[in-house]
SEDRENLO-901509 format. One record per residue (C-alpha): residue number from 1; residue in one letter; x, y, z; chain. Coordinates in steps of 0.5 Angstrom, whole numbers, plus 500, padded with zeros to 3 digits. Layout:
<atoms>
    n  res    x    y    z  chain
  NUM    A    X    Y    Z      A
...
</atoms>
This chain:
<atoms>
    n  res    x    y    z  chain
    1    X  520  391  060      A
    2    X  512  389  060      A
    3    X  511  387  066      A
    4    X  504  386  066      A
    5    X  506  381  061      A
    6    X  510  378  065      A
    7    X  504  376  070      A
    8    X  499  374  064      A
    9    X  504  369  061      A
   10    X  505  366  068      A
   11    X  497  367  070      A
   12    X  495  363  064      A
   13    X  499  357  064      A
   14    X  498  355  071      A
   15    X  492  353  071      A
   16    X  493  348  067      A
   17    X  498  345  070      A
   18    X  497  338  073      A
   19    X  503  337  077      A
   20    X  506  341  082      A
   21    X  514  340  078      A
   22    X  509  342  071      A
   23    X  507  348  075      A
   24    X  513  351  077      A
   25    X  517  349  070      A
   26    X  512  352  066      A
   27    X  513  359  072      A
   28    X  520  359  071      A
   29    X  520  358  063      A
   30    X  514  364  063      A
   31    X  520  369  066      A
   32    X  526  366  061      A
   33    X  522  368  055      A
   34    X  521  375  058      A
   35    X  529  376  062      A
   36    X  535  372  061      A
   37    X  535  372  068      A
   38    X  536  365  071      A
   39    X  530  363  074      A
   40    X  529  357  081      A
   41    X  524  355  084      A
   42    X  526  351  091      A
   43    X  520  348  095      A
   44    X  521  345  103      A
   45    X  521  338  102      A
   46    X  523  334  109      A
   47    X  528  339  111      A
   48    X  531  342  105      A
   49    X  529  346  101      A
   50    X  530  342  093      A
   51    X  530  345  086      A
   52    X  524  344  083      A
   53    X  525  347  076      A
   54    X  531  352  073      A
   55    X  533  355  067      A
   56    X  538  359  064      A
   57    X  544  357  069      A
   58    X  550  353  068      A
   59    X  550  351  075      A
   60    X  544  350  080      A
   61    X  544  347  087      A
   62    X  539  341  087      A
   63    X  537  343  095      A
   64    X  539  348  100      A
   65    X  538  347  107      A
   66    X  531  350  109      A
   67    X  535  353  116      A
   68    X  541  354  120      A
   69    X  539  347  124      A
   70    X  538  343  117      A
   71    X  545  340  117      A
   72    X  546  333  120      A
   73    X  549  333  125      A
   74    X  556  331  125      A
   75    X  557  334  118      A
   76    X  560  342  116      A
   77    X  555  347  117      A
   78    X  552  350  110      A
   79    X  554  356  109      A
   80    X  548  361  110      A
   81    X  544  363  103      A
   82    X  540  369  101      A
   83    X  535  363  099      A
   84    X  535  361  106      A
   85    X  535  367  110      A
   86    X  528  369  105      A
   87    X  525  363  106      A
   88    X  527  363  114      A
   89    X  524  370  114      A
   90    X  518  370  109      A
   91    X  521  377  107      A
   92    X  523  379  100      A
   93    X  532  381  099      A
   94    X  534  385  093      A
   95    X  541  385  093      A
   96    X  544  390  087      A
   97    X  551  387  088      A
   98    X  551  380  090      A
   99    X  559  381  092      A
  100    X  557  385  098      A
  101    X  552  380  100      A
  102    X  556  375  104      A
  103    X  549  370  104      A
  104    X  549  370  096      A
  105    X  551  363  093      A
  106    X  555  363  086      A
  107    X  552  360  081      A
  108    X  555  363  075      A
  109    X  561  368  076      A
  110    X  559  373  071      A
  111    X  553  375  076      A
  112    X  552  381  079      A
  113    X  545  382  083      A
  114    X  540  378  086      A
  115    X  532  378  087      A
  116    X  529  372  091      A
  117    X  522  373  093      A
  118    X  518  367  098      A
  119    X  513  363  095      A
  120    X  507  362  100      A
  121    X  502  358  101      A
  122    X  494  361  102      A
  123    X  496  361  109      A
  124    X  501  366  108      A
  125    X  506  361  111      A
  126    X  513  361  106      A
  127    X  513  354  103      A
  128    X  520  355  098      A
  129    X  522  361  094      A
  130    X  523  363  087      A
  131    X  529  366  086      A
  132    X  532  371  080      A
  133    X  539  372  078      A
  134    X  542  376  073      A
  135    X  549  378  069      A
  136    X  547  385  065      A
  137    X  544  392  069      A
  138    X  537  391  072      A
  139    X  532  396  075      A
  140    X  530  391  081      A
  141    X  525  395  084      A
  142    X  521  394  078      A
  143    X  522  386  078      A
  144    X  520  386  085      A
  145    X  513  386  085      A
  146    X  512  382  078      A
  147    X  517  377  082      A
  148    X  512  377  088      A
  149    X  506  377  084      A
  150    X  508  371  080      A
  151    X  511  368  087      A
  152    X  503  369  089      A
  153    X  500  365  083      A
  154    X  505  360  084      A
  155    X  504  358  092      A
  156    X  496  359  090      A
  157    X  497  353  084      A
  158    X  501  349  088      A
  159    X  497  349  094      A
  160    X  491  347  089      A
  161    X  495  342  088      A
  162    X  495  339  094      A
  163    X  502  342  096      A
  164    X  510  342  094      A
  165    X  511  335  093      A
  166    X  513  330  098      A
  167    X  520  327  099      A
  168    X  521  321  094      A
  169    X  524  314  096      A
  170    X  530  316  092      A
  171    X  532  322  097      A
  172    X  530  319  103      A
  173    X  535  314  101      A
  174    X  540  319  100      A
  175    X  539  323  106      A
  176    X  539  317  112      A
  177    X  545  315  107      A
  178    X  548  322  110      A
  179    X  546  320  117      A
  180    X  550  314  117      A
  181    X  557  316  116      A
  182    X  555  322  121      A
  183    X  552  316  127      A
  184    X  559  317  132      A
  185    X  557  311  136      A
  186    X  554  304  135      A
  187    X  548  305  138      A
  188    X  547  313  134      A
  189    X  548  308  128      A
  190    X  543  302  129      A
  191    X  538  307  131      A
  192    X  539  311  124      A
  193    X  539  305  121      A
  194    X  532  303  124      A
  195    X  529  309  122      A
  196    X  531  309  115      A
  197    X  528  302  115      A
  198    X  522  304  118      A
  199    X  522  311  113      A
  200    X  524  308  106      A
  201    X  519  301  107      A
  202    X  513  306  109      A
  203    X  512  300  115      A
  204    X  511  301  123      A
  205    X  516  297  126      A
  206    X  524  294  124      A
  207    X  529  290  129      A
  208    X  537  288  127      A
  209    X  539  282  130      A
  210    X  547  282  130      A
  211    X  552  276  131      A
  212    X  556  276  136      A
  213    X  562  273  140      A
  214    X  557  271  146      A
  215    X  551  268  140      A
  216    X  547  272  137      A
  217    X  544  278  139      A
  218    X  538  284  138      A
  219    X  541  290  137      A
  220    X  540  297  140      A
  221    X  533  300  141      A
  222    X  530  306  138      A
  223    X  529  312  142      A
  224    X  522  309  141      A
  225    X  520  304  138      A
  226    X  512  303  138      A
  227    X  508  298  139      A
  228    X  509  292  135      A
  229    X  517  293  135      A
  230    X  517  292  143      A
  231    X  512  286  142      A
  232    X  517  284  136      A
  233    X  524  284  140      A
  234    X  520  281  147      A
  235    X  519  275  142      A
  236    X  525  275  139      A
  237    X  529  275  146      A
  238    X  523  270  149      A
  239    X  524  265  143      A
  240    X  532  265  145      A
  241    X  539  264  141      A
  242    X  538  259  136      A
  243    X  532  262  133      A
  244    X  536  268  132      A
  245    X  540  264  129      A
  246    X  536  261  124      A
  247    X  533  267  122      A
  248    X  541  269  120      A
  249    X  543  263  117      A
  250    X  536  264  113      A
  251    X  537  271  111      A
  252    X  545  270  109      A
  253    X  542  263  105      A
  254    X  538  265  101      A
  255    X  538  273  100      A
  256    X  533  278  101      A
  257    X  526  276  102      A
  258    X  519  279  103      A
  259    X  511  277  104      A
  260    X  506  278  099      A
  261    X  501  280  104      A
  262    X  495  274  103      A
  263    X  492  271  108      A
  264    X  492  264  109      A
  265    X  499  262  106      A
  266    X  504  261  113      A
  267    X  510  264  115      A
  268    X  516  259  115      A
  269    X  518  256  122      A
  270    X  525  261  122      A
  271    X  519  267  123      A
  272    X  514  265  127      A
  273    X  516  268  133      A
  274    X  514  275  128      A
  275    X  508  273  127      A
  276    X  507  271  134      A
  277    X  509  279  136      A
  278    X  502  280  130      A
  279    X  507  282  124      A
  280    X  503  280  117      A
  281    X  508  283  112      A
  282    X  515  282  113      A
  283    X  522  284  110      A
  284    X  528  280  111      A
  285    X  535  283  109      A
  286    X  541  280  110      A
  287    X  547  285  113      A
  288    X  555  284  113      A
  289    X  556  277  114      A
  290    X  554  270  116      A
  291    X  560  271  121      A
  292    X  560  279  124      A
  293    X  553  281  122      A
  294    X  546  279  121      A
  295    X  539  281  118      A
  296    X  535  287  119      A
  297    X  527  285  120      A
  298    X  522  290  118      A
  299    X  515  289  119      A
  300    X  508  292  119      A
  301    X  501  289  122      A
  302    X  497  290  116      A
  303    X  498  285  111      A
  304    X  501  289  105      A
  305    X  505  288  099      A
  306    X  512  290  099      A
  307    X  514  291  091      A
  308    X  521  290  089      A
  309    X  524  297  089      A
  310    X  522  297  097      A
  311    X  526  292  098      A
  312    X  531  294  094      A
  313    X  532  300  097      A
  314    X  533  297  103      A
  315    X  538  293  102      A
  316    X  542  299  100      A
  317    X  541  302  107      A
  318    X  543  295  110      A
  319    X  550  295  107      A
  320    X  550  302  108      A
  321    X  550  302  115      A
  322    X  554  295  114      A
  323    X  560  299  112      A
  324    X  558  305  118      A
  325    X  559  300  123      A
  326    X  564  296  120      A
  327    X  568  303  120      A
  328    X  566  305  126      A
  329    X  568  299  129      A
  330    X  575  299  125      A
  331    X  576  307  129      A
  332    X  575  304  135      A
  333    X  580  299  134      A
  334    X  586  303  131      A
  335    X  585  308  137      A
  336    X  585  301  143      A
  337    X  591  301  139      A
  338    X  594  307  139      A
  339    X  593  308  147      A
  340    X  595  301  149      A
  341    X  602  298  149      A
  342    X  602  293  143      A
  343    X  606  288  146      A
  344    X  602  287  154      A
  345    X  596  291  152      A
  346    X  597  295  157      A
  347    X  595  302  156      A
  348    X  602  307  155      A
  349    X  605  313  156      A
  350    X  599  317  152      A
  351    X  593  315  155      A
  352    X  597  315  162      A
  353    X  598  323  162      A
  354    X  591  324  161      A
  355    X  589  320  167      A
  356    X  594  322  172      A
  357    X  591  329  170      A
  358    X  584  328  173      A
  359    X  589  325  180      A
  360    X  585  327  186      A
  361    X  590  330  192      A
  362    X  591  325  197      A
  363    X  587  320  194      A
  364    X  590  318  187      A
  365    X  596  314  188      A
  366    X  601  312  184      A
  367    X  606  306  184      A
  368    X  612  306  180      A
  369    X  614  299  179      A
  370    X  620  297  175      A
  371    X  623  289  175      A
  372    X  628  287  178      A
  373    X  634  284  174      A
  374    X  631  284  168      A
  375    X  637  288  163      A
  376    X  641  281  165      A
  377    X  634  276  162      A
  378    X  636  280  156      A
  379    X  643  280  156      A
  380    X  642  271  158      A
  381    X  637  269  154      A
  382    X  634  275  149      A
  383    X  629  280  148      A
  384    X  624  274  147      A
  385    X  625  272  153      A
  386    X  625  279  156      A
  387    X  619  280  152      A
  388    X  616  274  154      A
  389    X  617  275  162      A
  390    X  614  283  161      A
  391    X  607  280  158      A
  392    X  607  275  163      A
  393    X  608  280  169      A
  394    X  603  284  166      A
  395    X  597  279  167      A
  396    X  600  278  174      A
  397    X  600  285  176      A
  398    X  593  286  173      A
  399    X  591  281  175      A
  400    X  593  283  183      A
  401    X  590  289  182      A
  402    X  583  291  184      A
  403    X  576  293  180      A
  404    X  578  301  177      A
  405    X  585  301  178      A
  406    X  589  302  171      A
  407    X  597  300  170      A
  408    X  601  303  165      A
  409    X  608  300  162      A
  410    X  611  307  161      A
  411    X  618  303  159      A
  412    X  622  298  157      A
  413    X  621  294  164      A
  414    X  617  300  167      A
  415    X  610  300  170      A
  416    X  605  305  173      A
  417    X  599  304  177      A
  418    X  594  308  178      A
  419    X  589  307  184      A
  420    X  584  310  188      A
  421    X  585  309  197      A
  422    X  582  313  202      A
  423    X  589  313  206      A
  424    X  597  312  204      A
  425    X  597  305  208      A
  426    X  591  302  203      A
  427    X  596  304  197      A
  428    X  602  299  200      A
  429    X  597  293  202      A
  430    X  596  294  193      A
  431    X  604  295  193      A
  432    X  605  289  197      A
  433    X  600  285  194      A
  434    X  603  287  187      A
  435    X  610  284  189      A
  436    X  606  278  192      A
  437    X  603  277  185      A
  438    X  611  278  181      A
  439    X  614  272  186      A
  440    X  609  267  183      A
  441    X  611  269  176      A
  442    X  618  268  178      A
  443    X  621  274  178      A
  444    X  621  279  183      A
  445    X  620  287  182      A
  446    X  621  294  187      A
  447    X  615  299  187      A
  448    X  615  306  190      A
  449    X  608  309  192      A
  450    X  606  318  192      A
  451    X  599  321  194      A
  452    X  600  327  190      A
  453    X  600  333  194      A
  454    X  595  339  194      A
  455    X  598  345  189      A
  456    X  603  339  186      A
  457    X  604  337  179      A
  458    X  603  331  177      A
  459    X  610  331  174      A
  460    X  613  332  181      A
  461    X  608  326  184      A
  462    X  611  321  179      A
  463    X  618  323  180      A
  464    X  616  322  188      A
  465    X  615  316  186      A
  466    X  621  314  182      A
  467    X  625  316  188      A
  468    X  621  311  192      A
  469    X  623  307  187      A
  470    X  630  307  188      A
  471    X  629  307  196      A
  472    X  628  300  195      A
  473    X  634  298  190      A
  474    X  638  301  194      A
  475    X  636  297  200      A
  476    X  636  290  196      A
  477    X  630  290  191      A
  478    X  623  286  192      A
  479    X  619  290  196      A
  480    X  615  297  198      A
  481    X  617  304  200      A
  482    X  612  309  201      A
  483    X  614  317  198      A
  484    X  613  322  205      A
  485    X  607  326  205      A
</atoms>
């Protein structure tokens, strides 16, 4: 191989290349005419490193994360690469059996060594890669010095060209997508949604106004969210529910809308309070629907011109991080579901053992609570009306209860209490207080008390209690009976 010829090829054509795409094409077109190797070159783009060009493989990754900490959070870490650990170190890996390399990426089964060489801008500082593979034997120590040449060249046109190319709406677009399905939470959500609205429309401020049970309301914050942004939410909470709510109905109305950017033409009344705020340009999309969702407001104080393919952009993030929510918001009901009772809403057995196993000894008390008499409502009146007695008894029971205390049905007619005092005589007074609160619903219950004790299992203060419980049965039901220290 004329490995000189090699560097004449490429040192050529580079010079006329006008793009930095044109620039690393025609690199990795040069190398293909010389070795069939397949040839990539990956540029640092926000935090991937993006196939700028390819040839001569049937399959080529179109981005590696540039780091160990490129992966969303949320999402399964990347594996790691030899095209990552040459970028991340700036230092040259020849691997001469790709199988003995656990870093090596498969891009064609048929490979057997690797070459991957850091592209550099003129500061030395590594701004992608260019990486070889091949199929047959090579001598790779004599590629190496070509390859790392070429790579030199490459980095020199490409910083002369203003440097590797910036990130494109389109992956933008695509990489807070990402971020939305990886938000755990609401608020991680809103504030993914706020700064890709903010990233894709290239404007300085964006604010989510959401409907809701209580009216409409201003969604959560940015972590920090700039001037104009804070004068926009002050305006907007100063302004009051039912402007909020025209500018809702406004956006479900009549679609998306944005500014043009001219002075002298004035906003319509729903958006005065923006300009108020100092917003000239606006962009207003709605989100969900009319009934549980709202719009999305992006605005900037410099009068620009939002095109169309902005705002289409952000309607797609709008509805993305719309079906986020509304997933989120679906989990959090299927889990209150599956820890909660469905016929009192009352938390059950589940959620009841993982809260007994925080219990403070000789502070937590639990209060076995079972209803007087209430096989003989099922068998006299049927298990809709037992069904009916239990819900009420419940609201009673909760209702008697005091701010942080938690009860539990733990069966058919069974209930547990789980209260905080600072001695055993405060955890009767709620116990009485319970019995009370059953006699006005019409039935009466009997109630067992037990403080765990140091170095005792849960399971054998619950039983205490149990016990207690049928203290007060034996002894004619309808009332309290306390467990000894």
């Amino acid at each position: 191989m004329d490995h000189e010829r090699v560097l004449r090829d490429v040192t050529v054509r580079l010079p006329t290349a006008s793009t930095v795409p044109e620039a690393c094409q025609w690199t990795v077109a040069a190398l293909a005419r010389h070795t069939p190797a397949t040839a990539t070159v990956l540029l640092r783009v926000h935090d991937r490193l993006r196939c700028v060009a390819a040839t001569g493989a049937w399959q080529v990754f179109s981005h590696v994360p540039a780091t160990a900490d490129g992966t969303p959070p949320g999402r399964h870490r990347a594996e790691p690469s030899v095209v990552r650990r040459v970028y991340a170190s700036g230092v040259t890996a020849a691997v001469p059996d790709v199988s003995a390399d656990p870093d090596y990426l498969p891009v064609r089964p048929d490979v057997t060594a690797e070459l991957c060489v850091p592209v550099r801008d003129p500061h030395g500082r590594p701004i992608g890669v260019l990486d070889l593979q091949w199929s047959e034997p090579v001598v790779l120590a004599a590629w190496r010095e070509t390859a790392e040449l070429v790579a030199d060249r490459l980095g020199g046109r490409i910083a002369a060209l203003g440097g590797p190319p910036a990130e494109s709406r389109s992956e933008k677009l695509l990489r807070h997508a990402a971020a939305f399905t990886a938000a755990p939470t609401d608020w991680d959500l809103m504030t993914a949604a706020l700064a890709a609205a903010r990233d894709v429309s290239a404007l300085s401020a964006a604010v989510l106004v959401l409907t809701g049970r209580q009216g409409p309301r201003l969604g959560a914050p940015t972590g920090t969210p700039g001037e104009l942004e804070a004068r926009i939410r002050a305006e907007l909470a100063e302004a009051g529910p039912a402007a909020l709510d025209r500018m809702i109905d406004r956006a479900h109305r009549y679609g998306s809308a944005y500014t043009l950017g001219e002075a002298g033409h004035p906003p319509t009344e729903e958006y005065l309070p923006l300009t108020r705020a100092g917003a000239r340009t606006l962009v207003a999309v709605p989100v969900g629907t009319p009934v549980s969702g709202g719009v999305l407001l992006v605005a900037d104080e410099q009068r620009l011109r939002p095109d169309p393919t902005t705002v289409n952009l952000i309607e797609l993030l709008a509805g993305q991080a719309w079906t986020c929510l509304d997933r989120l918001r679906t989990l959090a009901r299927l889990r209150e579901q599956a820890s909660s009772d469905p016929l009192t809403g009352l938390r059950h057995t589940g959620s009841f053992g993982k809260r007994i196993a925080t219990a403070t000894p000789g502070r937590t008390a639990l209060l076995a609570i079972d209803v007087d008499g209430f096989k003989d409502v099922n068998d006299t009146y049927g298990h809709q009306a037992g069904d009916r007695l239990l819900v009420g008894l419940a609201r009673a029971l909760e209702g008697a209860l005091r701010q942080g205390d938690e009860l539990y049905r733990t069966g058919g007619d069974e209930f547990v209490a789980v209260i905080e005092v600072s001695r055993p005589e405060e955890a009767v007074r709620i116990a009485e207080r319970l019995t009370e609160a059953a006699r006005h619903t019409g039935r009466t219950i009997s109630v067992g008390v037990a403080l765990p004790r140091p170095g005792e299992s849960l399971e054998r203060t619950l039983h205490r209690a149990d016990q207690a419980l049928y203290a007060v049965k034996r002894h004619g039901r309808d009332g309290v009976h306390l467990s000894a220290a």
